[in-house]
Backbone as a chain_set.jsonl record, in Angstrom:
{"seq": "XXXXXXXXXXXXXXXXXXXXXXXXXXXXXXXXXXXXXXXXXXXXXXXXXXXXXXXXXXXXXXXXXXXXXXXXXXXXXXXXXXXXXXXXXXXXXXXXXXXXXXXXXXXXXXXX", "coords": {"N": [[-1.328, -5.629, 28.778], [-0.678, -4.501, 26.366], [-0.893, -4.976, 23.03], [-2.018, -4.416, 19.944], [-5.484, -5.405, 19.532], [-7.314, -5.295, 17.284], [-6.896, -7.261, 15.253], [-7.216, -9.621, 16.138], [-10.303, -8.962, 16.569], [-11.334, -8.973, 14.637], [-10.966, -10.934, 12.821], [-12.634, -12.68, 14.49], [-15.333, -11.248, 13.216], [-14.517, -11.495, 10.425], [-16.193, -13.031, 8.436], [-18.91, -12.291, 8.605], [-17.94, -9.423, 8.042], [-17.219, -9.169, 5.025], [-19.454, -10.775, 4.046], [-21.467, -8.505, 4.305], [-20.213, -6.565, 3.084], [-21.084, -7.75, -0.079], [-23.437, -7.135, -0.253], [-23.763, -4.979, -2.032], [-23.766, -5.898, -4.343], [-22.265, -8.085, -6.534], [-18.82, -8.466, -6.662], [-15.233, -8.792, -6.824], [-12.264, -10.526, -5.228], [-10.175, -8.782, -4.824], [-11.023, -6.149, -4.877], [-13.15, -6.334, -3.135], [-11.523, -6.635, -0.689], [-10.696, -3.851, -0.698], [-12.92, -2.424, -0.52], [-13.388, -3.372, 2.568], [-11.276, -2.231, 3.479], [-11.515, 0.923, 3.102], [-13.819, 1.023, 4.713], [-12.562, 1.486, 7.062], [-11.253, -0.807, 8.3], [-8.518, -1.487, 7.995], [-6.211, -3.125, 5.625], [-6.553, -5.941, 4.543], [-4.895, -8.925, 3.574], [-4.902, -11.105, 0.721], [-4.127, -13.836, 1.81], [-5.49, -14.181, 3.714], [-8.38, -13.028, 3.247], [-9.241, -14.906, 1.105], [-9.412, -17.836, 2.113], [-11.587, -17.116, 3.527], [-13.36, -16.561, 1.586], [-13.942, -18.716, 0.297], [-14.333, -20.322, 2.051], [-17.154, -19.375, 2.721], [-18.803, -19.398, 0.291], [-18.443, -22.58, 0.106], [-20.302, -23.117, 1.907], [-22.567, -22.183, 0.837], [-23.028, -19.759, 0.914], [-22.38, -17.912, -0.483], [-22.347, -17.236, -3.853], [-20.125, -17.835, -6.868], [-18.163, -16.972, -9.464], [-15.994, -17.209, -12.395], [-14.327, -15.123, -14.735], [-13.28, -14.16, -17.436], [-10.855, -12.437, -18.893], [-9.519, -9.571, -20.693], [-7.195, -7.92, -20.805], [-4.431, -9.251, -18.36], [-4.979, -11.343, -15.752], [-7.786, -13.586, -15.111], [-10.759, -13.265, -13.089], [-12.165, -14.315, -10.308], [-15.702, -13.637, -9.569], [-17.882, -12.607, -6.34], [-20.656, -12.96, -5.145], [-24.167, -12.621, -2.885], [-25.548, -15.729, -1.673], [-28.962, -16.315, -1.356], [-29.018, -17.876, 0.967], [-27.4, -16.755, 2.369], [-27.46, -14.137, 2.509], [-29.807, -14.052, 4.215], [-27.955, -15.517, 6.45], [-26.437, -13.234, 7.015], [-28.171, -11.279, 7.815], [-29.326, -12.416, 10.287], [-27.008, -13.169, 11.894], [-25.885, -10.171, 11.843], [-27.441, -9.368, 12.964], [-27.225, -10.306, 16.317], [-24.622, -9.567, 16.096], [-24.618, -7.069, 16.387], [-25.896, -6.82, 18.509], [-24.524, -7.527, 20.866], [-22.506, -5.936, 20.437], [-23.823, -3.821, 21.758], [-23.698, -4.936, 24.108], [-20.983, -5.466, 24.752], [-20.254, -2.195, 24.757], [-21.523, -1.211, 26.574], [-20.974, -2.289, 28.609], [-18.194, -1.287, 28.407], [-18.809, 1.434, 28.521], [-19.581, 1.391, 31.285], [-17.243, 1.377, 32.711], [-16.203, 3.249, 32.789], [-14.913, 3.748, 29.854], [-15.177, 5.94, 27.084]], "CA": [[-2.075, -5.897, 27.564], [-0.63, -3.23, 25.215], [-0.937, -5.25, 22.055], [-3.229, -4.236, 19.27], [-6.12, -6.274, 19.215], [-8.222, -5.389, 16.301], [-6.293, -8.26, 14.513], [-8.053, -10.98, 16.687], [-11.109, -8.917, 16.607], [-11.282, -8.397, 13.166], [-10.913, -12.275, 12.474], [-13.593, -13.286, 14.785], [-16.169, -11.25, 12.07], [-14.692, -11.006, 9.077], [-17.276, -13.559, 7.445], [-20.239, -11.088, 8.84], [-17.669, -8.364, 7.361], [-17.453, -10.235, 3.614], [-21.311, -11.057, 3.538], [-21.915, -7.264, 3.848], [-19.707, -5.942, 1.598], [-21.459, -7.983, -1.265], [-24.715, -6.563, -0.465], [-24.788, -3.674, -3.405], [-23.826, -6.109, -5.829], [-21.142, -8.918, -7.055], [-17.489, -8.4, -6.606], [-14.127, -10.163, -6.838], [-11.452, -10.312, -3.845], [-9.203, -7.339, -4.026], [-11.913, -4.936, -4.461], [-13.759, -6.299, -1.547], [-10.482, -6.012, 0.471], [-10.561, -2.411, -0.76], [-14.016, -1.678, 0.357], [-13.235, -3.449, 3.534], [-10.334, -0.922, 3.983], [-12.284, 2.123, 2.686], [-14.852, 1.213, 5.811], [-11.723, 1.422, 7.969], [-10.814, -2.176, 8.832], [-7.555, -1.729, 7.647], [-5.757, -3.869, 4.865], [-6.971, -7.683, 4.594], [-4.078, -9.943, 2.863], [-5.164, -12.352, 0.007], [-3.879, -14.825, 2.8], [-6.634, -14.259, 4.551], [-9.421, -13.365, 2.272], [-9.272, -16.114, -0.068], [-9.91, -18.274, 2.647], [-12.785, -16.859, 3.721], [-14.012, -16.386, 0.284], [-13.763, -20.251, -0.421], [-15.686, -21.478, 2.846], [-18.582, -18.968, 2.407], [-19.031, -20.323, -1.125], [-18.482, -23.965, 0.42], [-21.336, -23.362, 2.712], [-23.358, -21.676, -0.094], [-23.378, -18.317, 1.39], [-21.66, -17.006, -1.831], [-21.989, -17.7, -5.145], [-18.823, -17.478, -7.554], [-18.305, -17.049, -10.966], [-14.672, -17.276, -12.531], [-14.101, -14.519, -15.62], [-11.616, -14.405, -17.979], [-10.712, -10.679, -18.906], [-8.907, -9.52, -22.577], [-6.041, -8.058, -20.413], [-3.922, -9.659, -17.258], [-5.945, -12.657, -15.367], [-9.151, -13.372, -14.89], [-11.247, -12.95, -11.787], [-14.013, -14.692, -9.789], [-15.996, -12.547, -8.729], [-18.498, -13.823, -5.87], [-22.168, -12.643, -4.908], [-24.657, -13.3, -1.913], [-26.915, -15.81, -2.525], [-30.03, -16.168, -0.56], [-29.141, -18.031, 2.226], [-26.051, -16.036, 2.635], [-28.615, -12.39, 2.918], [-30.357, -14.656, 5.581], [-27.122, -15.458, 7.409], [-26.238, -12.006, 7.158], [-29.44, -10.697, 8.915], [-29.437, -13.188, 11.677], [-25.634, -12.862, 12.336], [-25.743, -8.865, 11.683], [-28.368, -8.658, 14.235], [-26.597, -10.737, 16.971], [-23.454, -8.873, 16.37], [-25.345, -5.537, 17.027], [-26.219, -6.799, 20.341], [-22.911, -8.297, 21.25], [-21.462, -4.571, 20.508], [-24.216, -2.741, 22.388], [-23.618, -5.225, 25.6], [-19.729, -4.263, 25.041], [-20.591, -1.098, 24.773], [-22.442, -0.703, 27.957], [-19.714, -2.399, 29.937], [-17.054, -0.273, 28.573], [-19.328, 2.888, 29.309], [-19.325, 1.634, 32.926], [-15.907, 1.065, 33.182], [-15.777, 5.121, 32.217], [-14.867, 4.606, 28.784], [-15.568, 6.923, 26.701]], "C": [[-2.009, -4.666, 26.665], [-0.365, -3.229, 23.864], [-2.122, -4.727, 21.069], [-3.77, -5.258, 18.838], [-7.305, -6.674, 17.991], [-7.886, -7.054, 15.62], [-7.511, -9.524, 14.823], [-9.651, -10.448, 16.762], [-12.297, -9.037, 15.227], [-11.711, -10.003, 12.507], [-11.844, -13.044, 13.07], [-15.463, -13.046, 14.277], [-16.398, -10.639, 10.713], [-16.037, -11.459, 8.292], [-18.258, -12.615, 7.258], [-19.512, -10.007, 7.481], [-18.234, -8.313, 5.45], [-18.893, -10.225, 3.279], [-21.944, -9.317, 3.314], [-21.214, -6.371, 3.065], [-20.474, -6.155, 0.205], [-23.0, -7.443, -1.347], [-24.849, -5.898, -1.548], [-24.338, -4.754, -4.224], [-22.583, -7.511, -6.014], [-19.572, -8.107, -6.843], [-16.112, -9.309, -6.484], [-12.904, -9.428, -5.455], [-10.797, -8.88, -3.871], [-9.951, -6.147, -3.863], [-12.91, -5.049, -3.246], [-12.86, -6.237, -0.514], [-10.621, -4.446, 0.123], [-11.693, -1.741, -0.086], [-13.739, -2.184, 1.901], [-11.883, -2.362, 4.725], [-10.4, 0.228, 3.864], [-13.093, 2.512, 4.333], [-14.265, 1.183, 7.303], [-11.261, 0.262, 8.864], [-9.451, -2.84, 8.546], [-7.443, -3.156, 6.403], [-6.076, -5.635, 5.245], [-6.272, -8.229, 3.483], [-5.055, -10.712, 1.834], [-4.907, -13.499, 1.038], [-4.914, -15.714, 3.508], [-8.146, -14.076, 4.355], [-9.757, -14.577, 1.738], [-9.72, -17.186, 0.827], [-11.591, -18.479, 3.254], [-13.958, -16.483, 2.729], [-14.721, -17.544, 0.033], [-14.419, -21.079, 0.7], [-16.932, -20.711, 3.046], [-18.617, -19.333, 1.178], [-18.894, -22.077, -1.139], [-20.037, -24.183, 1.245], [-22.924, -22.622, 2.281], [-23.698, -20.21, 0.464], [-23.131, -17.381, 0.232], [-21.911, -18.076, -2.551], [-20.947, -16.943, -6.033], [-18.838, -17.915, -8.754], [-16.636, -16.353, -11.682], [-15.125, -16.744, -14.139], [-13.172, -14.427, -16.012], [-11.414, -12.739, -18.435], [-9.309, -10.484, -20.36], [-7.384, -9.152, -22.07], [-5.694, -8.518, -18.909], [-5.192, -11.105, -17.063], [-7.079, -12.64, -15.179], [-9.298, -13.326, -13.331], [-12.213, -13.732, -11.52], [-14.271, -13.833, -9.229], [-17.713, -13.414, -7.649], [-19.742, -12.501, -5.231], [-22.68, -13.127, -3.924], [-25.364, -14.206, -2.401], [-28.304, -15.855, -1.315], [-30.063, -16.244, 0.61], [-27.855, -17.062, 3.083], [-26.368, -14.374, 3.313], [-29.23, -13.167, 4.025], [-29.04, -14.657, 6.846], [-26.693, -14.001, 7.761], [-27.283, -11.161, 7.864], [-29.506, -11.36, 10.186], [-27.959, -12.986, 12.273], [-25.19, -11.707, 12.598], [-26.573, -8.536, 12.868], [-27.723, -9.356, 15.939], [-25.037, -10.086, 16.986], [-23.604, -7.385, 16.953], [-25.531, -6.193, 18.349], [-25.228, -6.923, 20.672], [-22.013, -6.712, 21.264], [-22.113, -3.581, 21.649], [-23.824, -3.367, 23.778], [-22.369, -4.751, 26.075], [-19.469, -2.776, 25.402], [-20.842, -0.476, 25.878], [-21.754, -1.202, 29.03], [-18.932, -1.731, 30.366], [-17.673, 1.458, 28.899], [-19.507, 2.873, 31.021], [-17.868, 1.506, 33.556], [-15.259, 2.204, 32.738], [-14.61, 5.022, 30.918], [-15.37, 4.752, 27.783], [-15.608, 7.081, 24.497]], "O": [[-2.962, -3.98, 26.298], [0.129, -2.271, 23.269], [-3.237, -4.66, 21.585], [-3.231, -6.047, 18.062], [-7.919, -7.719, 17.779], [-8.784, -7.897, 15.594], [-8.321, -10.089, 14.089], [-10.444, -11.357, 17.005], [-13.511, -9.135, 15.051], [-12.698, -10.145, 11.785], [-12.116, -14.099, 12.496], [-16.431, -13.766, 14.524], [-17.25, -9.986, 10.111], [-16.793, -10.695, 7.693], [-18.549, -12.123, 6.168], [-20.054, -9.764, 6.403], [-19.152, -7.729, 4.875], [-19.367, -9.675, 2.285], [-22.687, -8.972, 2.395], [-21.751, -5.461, 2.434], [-20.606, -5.228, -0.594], [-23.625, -7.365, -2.405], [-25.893, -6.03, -2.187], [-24.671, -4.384, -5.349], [-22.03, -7.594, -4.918], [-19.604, -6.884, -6.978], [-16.118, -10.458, -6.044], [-12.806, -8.295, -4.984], [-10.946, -8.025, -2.997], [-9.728, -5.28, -3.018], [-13.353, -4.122, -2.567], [-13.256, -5.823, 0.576], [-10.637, -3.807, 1.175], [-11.6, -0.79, 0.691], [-13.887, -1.232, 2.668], [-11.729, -2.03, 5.9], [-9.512, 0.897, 4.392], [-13.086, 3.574, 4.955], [-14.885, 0.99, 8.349], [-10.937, 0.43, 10.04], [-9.133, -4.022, 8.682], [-8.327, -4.003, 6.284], [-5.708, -6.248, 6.247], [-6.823, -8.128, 2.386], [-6.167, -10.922, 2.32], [-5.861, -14.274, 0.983], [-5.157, -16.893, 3.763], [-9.011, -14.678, 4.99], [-10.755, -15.171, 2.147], [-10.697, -17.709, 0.291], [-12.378, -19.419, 3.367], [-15.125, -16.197, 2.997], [-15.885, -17.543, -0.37], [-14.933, -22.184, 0.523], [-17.858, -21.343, 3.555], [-17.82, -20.251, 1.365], [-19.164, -22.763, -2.125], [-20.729, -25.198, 1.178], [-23.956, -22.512, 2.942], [-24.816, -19.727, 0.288], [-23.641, -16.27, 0.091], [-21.834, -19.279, -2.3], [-20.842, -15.717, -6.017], [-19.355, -18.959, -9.154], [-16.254, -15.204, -11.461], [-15.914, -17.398, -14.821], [-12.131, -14.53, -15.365], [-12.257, -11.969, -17.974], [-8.447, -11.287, -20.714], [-6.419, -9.729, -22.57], [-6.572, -8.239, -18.092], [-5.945, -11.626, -17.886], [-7.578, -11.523, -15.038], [-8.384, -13.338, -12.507], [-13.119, -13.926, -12.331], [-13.545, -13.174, -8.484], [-18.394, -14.363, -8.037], [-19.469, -11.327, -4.979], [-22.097, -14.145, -3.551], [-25.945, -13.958, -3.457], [-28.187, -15.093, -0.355], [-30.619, -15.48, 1.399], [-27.679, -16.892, 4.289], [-25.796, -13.716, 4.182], [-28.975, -12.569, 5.07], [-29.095, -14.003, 7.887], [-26.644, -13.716, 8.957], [-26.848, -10.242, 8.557], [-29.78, -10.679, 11.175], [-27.985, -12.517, 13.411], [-24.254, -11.63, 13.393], [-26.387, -7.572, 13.612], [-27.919, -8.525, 16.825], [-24.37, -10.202, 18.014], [-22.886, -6.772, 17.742], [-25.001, -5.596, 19.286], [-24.841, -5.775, 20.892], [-21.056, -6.471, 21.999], [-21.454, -2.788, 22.321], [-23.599, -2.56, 24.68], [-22.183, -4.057, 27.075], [-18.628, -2.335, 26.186], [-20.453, 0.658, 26.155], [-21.824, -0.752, 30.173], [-18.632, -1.396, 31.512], [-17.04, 2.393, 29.39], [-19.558, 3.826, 31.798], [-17.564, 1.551, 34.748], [-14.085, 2.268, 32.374], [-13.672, 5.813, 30.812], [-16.078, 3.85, 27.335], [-16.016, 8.11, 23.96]]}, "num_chains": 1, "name": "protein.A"}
């Protein structure tokens, strides 16, 4: 098993990831891939964003708002909305545990 697995780990919470990025404020996709690669989660494709953009805003977790801009294309840019800061607290706090139980395995399994 000497594949890198962030990939598959990465994909099982981006959404979580996504919902807390928009916390300080509104933003549109490539700059939330940028903060998501700022916070060291490496590069996230449009491929794979956009997806996950478009079923948190299906399931009202996001709200989105499509701008038009004087030069190049416009942007949506997409926001939490209420229930979306709820999912994000209940899901944020269940992922904290889920890391500390990892956590406490891989500290018995001496590492480090």
């Amino acid at each position: 098993m000497t594949a890198d697995r962030r990939a598959s780990w990465l994909k099982g919470v981006l959404d979580l990831l996504v919902l807390a990025a928009l916390t300080e404020g509104e933003s549109y996709g490539y700059e939330i891939a940028k903060r998501l690669d700022g916070a060291g989660l490496g590069q996230i494709k449009g491929g794979t964003l956009y997806p996950v953009l478009n079923r948190l805003e299906e399931a009202g977790l996001l709200a989105a708002e499509f701008r038009a801009t004087e030069r190049g294309p416009g942007r949506r840019y997409y926001r939490l909305t209420d229930a979306g800061r709820e999912v994000l607290g209940e899901q944020g706090r269940l992922w904290l545990a889920f890391d500390e139980s990892v956590r406490a395995m891989l500290n018995k399994g001496g590492v480090r």
